[in-house]
C-alpha positions, 0 to 999 in steps of 0.5 A: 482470458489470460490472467483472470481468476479468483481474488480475495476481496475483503471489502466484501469478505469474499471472491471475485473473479477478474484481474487486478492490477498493481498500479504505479502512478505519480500525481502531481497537484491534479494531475495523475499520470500512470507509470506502469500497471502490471497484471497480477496473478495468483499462483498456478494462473494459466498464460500469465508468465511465472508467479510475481508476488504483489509486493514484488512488483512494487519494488521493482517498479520503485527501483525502476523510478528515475525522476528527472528532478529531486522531489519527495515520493509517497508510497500510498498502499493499500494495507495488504502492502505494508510490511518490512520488505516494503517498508525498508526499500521505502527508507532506504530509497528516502521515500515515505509510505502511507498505508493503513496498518493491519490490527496484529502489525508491530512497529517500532517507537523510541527504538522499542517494538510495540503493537499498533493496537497499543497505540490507540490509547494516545490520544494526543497520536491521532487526529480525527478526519471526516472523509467520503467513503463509498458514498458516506461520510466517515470518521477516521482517526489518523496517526502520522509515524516517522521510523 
């Protein structure tokens, strides 16, 4: 079948064979309507088209965006998304990004580079909130970062 392989999948610390999907959808109160969905594939899959990295398709469908009125957009990505090509297309587009930060990421604060772990000793920078999480119910601690 076209556009299957073998993906990482780090929930599980292993691989998976099947399709992912980039999916682009804009949720309004309840209601989440799906605007593209692009079929990803690693390199080298057969009868899938040329190679398109996972960020890649993302910025092009940000660039595609026209919304009919003017309203706040929120990126929320998975972890592997966030970085400075994203990042930047996000601020230059005056849309904000959610995602969870790898543990080695670095950002900038009071115009200064400073590693995320570093981070984790304000306290006063987070808030804790319980979620239900593949079933279980979860402490996270979250931070809210303006660049």
């Amino acid at each position: 079948m076209p556009g299957c392989a073998w993906h990482k999948e780090s929930t599980y610390k292993s691989h998976v064979f099947g399709h992912q999907w980039v999916l682009f959808a804009l949720l309004y109160q309840d209601l989440l309507l799906p605007l593209w969905a692009h079929l990803y594939h690693p390199k080298g899959t057969q009868g899938c088209g040329p190679f398109r990295t996972k960020i890649l398709l993302v910025k092009k469908m940000l660039q595609a965006l026209r919304l009919p009125v003017p309203c706040k957009v929120y990126l929320l990505a998975d972890g592997w998304y966030w970085g400075k090509p994203l990042a930047q297309l996000c601020r230059t587009g005056g849309y904000h990004m959610i995602s969870q930060l790898r543990a080695n990421s670095v950002v900038f604060v009071g115009g200064k580079r400073t590693k995320v772990t570093a981070l984790s000793t304000l306290r006063s920078a987070y808030r804790e909130v319980s979620v239900s999480f593949y079933g279980k119910q979860q402490a996270l601690q979250i931070a809210k970062g303006i660049a």
